[in-house]
C-alpha positions as CSV (number, residue, x, y, z in Angstrom):
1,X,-35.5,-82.2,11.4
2,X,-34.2,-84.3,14.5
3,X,-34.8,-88.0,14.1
4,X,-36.4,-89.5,17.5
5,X,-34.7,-92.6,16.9
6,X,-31.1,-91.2,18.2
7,X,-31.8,-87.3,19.3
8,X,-35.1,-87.7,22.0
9,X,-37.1,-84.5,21.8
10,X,-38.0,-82.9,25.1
11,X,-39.4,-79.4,23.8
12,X,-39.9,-77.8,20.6
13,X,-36.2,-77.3,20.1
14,X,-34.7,-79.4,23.4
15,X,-33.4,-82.5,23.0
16,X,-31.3,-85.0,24.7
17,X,-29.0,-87.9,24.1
18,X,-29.4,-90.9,26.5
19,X,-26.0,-92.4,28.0
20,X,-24.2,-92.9,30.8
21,X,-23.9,-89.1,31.2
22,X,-27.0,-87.3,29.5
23,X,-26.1,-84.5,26.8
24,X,-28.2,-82.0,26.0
25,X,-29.0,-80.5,22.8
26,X,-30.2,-77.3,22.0
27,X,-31.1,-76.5,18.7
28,X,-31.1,-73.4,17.2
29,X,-31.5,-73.4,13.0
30,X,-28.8,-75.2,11.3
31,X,-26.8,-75.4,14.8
32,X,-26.9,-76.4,18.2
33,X,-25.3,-76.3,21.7
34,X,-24.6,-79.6,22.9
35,X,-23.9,-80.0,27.1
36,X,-21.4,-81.4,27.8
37,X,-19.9,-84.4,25.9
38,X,-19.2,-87.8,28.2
39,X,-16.4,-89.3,29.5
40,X,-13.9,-89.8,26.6
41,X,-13.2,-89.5,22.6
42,X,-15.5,-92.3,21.9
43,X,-18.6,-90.8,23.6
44,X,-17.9,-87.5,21.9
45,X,-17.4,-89.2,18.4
46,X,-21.0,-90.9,19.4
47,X,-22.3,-87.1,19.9
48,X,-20.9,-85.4,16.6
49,X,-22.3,-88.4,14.5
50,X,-25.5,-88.2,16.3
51,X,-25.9,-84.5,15.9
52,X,-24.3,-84.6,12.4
53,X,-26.9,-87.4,11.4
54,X,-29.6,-84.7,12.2
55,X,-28.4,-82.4,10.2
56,X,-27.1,-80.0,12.5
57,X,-23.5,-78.5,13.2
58,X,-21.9,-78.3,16.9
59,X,-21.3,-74.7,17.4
60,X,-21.3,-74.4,20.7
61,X,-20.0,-76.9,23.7
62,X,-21.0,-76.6,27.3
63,X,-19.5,-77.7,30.3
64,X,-21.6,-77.6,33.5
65,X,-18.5,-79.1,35.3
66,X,-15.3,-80.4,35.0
67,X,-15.5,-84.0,35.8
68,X,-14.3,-86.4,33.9
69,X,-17.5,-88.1,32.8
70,X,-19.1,-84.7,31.5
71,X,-15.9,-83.2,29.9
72,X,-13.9,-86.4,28.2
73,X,-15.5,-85.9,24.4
74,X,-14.9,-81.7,24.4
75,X,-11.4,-82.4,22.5
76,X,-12.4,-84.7,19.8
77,X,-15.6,-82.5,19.1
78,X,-14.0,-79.5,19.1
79,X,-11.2,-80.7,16.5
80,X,-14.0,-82.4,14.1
81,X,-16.3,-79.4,14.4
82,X,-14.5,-76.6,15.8
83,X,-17.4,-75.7,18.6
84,X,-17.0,-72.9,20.9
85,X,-16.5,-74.3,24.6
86,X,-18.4,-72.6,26.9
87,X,-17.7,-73.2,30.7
88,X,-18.1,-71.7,34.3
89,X,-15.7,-69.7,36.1
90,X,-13.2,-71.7,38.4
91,X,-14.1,-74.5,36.1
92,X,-12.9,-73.8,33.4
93,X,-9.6,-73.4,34.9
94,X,-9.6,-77.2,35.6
95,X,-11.0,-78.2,32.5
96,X,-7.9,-76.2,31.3
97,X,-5.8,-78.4,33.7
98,X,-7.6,-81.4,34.5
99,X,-4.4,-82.7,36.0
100,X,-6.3,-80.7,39.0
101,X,-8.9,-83.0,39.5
102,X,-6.1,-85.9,40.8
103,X,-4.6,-83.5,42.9
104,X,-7.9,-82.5,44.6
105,X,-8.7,-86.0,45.4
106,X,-5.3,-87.3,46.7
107,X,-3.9,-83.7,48.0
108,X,-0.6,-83.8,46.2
109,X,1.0,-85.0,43.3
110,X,-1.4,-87.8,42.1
111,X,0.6,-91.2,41.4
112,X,-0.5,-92.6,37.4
113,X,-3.2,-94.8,39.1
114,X,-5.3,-91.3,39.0
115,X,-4.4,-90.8,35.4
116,X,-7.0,-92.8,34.3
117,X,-9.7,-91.3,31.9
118,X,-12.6,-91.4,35.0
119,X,-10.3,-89.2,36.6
120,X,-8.5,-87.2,34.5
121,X,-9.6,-86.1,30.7
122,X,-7.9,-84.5,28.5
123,X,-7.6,-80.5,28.7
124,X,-9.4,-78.6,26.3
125,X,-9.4,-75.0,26.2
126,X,-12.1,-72.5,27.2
127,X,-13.1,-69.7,24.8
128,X,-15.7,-68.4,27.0
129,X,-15.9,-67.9,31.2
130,X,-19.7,-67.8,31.9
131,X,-21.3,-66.3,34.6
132,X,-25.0,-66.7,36.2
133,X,-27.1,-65.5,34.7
134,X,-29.4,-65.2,31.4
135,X,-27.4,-65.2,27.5
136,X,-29.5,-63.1,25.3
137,X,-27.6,-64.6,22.3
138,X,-28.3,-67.7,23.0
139,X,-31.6,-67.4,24.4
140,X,-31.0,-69.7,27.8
141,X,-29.8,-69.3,30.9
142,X,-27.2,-70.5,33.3
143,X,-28.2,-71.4,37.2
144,X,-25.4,-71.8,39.3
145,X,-25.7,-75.0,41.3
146,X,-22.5,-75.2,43.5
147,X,-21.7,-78.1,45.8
148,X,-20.8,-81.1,43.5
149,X,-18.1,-79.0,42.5
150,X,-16.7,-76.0,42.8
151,X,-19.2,-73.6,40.4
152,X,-21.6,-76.0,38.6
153,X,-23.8,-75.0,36.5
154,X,-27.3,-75.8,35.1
155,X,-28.9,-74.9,32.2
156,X,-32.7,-73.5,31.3
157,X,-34.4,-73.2,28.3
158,X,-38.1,-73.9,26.9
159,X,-39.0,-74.6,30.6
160,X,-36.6,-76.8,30.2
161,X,-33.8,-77.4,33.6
162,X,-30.8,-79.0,32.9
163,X,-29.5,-79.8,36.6
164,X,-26.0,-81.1,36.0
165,X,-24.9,-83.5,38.8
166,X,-26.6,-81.8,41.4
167,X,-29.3,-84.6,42.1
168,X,-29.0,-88.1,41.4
169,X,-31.6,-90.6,40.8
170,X,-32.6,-93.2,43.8
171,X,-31.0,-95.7,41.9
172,X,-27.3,-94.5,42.5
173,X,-28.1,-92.7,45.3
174,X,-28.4,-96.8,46.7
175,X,-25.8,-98.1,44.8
176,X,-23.1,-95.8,45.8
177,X,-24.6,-94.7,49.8
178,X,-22.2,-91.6,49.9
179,X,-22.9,-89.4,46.8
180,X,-19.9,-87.5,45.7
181,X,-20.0,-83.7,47.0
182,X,-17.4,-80.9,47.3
183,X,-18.9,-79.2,49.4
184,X,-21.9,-81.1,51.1
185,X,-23.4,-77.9,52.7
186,X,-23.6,-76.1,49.3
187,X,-25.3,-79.2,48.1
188,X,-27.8,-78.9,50.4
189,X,-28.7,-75.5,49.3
190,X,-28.6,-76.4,45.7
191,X,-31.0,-79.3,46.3
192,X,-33.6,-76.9,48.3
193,X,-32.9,-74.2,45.5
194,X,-34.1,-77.1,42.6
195,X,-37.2,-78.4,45.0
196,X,-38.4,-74.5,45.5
197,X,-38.1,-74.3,41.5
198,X,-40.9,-74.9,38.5
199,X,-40.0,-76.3,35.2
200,X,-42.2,-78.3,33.0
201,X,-39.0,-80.7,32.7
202,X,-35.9,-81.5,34.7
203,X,-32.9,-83.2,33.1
204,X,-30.0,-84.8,35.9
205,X,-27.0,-86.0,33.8
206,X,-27.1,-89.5,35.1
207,X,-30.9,-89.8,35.0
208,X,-34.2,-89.9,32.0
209,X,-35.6,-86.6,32.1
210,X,-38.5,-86.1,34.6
211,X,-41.8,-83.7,35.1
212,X,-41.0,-83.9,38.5
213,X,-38.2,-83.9,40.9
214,X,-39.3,-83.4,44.1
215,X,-39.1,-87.3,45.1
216,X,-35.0,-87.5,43.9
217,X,-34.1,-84.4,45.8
218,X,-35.6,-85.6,48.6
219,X,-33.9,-89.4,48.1
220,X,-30.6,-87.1,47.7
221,X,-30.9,-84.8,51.2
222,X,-32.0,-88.3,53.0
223,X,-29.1,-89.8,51.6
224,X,-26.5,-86.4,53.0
225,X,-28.2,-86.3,56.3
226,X,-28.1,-90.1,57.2
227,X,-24.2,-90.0,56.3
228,X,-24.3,-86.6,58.4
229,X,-26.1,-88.8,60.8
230,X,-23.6,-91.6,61.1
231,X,-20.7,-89.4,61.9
232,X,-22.3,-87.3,64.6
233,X,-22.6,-91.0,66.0
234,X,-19.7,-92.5,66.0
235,X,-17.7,-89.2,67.3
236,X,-19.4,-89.3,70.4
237,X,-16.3,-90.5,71.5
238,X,-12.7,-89.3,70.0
239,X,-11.9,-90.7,66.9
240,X,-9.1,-90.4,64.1
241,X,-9.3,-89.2,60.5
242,X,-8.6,-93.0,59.2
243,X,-11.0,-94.3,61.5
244,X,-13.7,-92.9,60.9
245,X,-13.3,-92.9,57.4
246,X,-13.5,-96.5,57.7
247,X,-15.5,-96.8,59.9
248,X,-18.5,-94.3,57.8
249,X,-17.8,-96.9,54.8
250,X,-18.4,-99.6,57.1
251,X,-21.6,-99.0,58.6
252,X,-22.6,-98.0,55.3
253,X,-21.2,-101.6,53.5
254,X,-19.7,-100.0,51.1
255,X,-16.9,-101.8,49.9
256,X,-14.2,-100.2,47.7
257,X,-12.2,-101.7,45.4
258,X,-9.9,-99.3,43.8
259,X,-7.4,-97.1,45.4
260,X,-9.5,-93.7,43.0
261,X,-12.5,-95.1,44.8
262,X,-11.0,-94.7,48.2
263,X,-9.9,-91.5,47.7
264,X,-13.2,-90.1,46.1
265,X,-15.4,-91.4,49.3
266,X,-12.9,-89.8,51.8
267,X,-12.6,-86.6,50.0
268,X,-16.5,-86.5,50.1
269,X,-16.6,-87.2,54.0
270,X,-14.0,-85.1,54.2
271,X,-16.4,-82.1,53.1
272,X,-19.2,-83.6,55.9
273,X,-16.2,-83.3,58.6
274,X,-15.9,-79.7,56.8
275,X,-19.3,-78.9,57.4
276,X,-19.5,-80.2,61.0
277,X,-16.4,-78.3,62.2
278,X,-17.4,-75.2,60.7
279,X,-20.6,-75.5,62.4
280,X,-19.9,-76.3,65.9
281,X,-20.8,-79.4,65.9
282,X,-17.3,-81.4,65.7
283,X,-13.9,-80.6,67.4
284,X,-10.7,-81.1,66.0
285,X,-7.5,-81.6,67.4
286,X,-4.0,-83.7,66.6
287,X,-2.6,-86.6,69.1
288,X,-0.1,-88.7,68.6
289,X,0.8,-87.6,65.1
290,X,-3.0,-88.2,64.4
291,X,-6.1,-85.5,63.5
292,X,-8.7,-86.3,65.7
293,X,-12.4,-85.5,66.0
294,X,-15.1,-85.8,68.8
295,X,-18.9,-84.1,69.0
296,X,-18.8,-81.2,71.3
297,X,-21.5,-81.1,73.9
């Protein structure tokens, strides 16, 4: 039996683990699958005492993605309880090399300042590539939910959605203005894929588990297409990569404090710039040793 006190029931056998970064549980007999397992080896220790308390043995580990914050735990767990690690394709080839992860956000070797554990976890290896789809074993499904990253996934069971990081709540959609996305126009889609959808529950990994999520998809598109907004503005006339960078962060008031956070907001309005180009809607060119945009028409 699950105690409420530490494991919070969400259906017959669906629970959940509050935190910084939400971990489900799914229970089956003696066992479980837990997904995904925090941001380092103390959060996972948290997880296999929690679980262990209840009476039940990690069997299975899954990773919707490979940040940091959802993957840092997977190598203590996995040497207490020797899990099964479960991940998405392309994913799991970072959370095989997580020294990827730096290198994505600075575009080259990334200097030990991107070493840190919010970046980079340790690499754990993946004994299973999954694919969309439904696992008869297992008696759940996997939804791909790309955008965030590269192949996110979710999770379903019990009427149960498990949406990764693919919506965030309204409170750190305010905090942070410019949600991180590596591909903004996939997360579009993915947003309007979880409004069309019906579950009894919905459970974001950086939010309590809600009944309905209508209102934080819509706080999250709001949130895309105002920053979408602010640089079709401001390349009315030409502007350079740097500068409107900047000038996005200013508008904004965001201010940022660490080089890693620098580098994670302009690799997200990098993606916006992506999407823009690719849709007609910006032009780039190079001047002066600079890569320049401006609105066309």
């Amino acid at each position: 039996m699950c105690p409420e006190r530490k494991l919070v029931k969400i259906s017959r056998n669906v629970y959940y683990i509050p935190g910084r970064t939400v971990v489900g549980v799914i229970v089956r007999d003696d066992w479980c699958m837990i997904v995904d397992t925090g941001i380092d080896e103390d959060y996972g220790r948290r997880i296999a005492n929690i679980v262990g308390e209840a009476g039940l043995k990690i069997r299975y580990i899954f990773n919707t993605h490979s940040h940091a914050d959802h993957i840092g735990g997977n190598t203590m767990i996995i040497k207490k309880t020797g899990a099964m690690l479960l991940a998405p394709q392309i994913e799991s080839s970072l959370i095989e090399n997580p020294v990827l992860e730096p290198i994505l956000l600075y575009g080259s070797h990334p200097h030990r300042k991107l070493h840190s554990k919010f970046v980079m976890a340790h690499p754990s290896r993946v004994d299973k590539t999954l694919t969309e789809g439904f696992d008869r074993e297992l008696n759940l499904g996997y939804v791909q939910l790309p955008g965030h990253s590269f192949n996110m996934f979710g999770l379903t069971v019990e009427d149960v959605f498990f949406t990764a990081d693919s919506v965030f709540p309204e409170n750190l959609v305010s905090k942070f203005k410019i949600i991180y996305h590596f591909n903004v126009r996939e997360s579009v889609k993915t947003l309007e894929k979880i409004k069309n959808s019906s579950y009894s529950i919905y459970v974001p990994s950086h939010s309590e588990p809600v009944s309905s999520i209508s209102s934080m998809v819509e706080s999250n598109l709001k949130s895309i297409y105002s920053v979408r907004k602010i640089i079709e503005e401001i390349s009315e006339k030409a502007i350079s990569l740097e500068d409107l960078i900047s000038t996005v962060l200013s508008e904004l008031g965001v201010i940022v404090e660490t080089s890693y956070m620098y580098f994670l907001y302009s690799s997200a309005l990098k993606s916006y710039i992506s999407w823009l180009v690719d849709e007609g809607f910006l032009k780039e060119y190079l001047e002066d040793g600079k890569v320049m945009y401006v609105r066309v028409g």
